[in-house]
C-alpha positions, 0 to 999 in steps of 0.5 A, a space after each residue: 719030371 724035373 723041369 732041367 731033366 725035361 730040358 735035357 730030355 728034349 734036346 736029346 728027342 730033337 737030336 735024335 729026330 734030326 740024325 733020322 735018314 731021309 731018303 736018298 734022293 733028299 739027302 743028294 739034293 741037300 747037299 747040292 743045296 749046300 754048294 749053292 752059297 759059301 759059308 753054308 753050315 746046315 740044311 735042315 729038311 721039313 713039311 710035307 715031303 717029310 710028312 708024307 714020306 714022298 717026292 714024287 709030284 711035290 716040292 722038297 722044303 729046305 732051310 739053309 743055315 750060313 755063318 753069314 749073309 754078307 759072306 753068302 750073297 756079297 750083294 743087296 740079297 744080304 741085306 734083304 736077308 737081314 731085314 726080312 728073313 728068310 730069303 727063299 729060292 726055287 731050284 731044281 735037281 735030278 729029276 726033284 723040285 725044292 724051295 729053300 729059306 736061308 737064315 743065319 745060324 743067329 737067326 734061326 736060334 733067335 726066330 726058333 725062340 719066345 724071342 720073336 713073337 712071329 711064329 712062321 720059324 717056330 712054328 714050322 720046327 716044333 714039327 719034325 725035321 732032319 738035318 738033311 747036311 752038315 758041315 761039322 760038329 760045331 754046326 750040328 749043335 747049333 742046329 740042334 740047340 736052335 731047334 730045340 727052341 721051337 716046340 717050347 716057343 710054341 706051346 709057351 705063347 699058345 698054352 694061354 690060348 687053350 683050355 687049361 685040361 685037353 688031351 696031346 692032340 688037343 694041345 697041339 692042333 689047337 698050338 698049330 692052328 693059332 700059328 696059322 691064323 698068324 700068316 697069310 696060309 694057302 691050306 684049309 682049316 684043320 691043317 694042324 689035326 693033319 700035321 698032328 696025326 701024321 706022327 701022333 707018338 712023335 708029339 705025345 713024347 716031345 709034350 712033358 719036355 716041351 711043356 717043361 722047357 717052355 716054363 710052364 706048370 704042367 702035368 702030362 698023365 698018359 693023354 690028359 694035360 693039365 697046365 696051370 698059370 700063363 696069363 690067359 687075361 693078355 692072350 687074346 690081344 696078343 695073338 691079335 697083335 701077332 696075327 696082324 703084324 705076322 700077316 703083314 709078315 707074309 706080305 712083305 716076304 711075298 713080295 720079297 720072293 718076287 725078286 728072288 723066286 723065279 716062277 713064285 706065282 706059279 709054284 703059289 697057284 700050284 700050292 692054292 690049287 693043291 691046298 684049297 683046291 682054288 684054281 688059280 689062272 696065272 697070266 703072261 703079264 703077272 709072270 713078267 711082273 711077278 710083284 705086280 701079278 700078286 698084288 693084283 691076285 691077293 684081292 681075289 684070292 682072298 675074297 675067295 677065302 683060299 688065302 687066310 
């Protein structure tokens, strides 16, 4: 297969998972979401809810695309947006609970890309997602385009990592378990092998374009793959590089999303305890001094291996 058909071939597949219906408890949340700030373009649903097919009893998990920052919040939320993406808000609409993320439509092309060797954007679009709202055509092609970026993102930095023959699923949970290792993660080991047998057919027709549009020398026979080149020499120190600075990441838009996230300790104590199965005791001083209380909590929580 031509690597510019493979292109093609992938926008074509991300388009067509993006326009697929959600449910319509979903969709009415989305597009109260997308009243909340001016100059919202998009919203893009993912994660479990997704995943699983349900809402009941779990938070929704929206990205909010916006023209720009300083348009949307007109205040110091702008400027944190843009130092520390994304900003993330808790809300709440008949009866369902979501977070929502917010970038720019130029960051979410730019983190949905090799351009940025943290993987928390890419790595969570090279799983399925829908464009949940839009606002016209202009934004669902840039959406779609943005979006299209993440699996070659993703395979494009793991594939050196991984053993040059395996199988589609190999070659996925193994991708996903890397990115991972590269934040500060609440689930257990093995999370990838759950994201991937969820849709395996899903990742079987996005692994030849993908591959493709990521520039690598691959070949995909039915379940085999076999990809050539990369530099397997310089991998490991920087995945190492990418684990450091993206756990460093993580803390820092934690300790963001004290000031943004209302009742964050609990909704992540709620996340440790459904994950991990960690019971985490969340006091009346950590709630009044959220960023205080996660500090405080880090230490133990990593001690007890239900941070990673």
């Amino acid at each position: 297969m031509p690597p510019e058909a493979s292109r093609d071939d992938l926008r074509t597949l991300v388009a067509a998972e993006l326009a697929v219906p959600i449910d319509p408890a979903a969709a009415d949340f989305a597009a109260h979401v997308a009243t909340i700030l001016p100059g919202t373009n998009a919203v893009l649903f993912y994660g479990s809810c997704l995943r699983e097919a349900r809402l009941d009893g779990l938070m929704l998990d929206f990205y909010v695309i916006v023209d720009d920052y300083t348009q949307s919040y007109g205040d110091w939320r702008a400027r944190a947006n843009r130092l520390i993406p994304p900003n993330v808000f808790q809300i709440a609409h008949d009866g369902l609970r979501a977070k929502y993320a917010v970038l720019s439509s130029a960051d979410l092309a730019r983190l949905c890309s090799s351009a940025t060797s943290n993987p928390s954007v890419w790595a969570r679009f090279a799983q399925p997602s829908r464009l949940a709202w839009v606002r016209d055509d202009d934004a669902r092609n840039a959406a779609i385009a943005a979006v299209a970026g993440a699996a070659p993102a993703l395979l494009a930095a793991a594939a050196p990592m991984l053993p040059p023959v395996l199988s589609v699923e190999a070659l996925w949970t193994g991708a996903f378990a890397l990115t991972f290792g590269a934040e500060l993660r609440t689930e257990r080991a093995g999370r990838g092998n759950s994201i991937v047998a969820a849709d395996p057919a899903r990742y079987a027709a996005f692994t030849a374009p993908a591959l493709a549009a990521a520039g690598l020398a691959a070949t995909v026979d039915g379940d085999r793959v076999e990809i050539a080149g990369g530099d397997r020499a310089a991998a490991p120190a920087a995945w190492a590089r990418r684990r450091r600075a993206g756990k460093a990441l993580s803390a820092a838009r934690l300790a963001k999303a004290a000031f943004t996230f209302d009742g964050g300790l609990d909704y992540l104590a709620w996340k440790i305890q459904r994950h991990a199965g960690v019971p985490v005791p969340v006091s009346a001083w950590m709630r009044r001094w959220p960023l205080l209380g996660g500090i405080a909590l880090l230490p133990r929580l990593l001690a007890r291996g239900a941070v990673r």
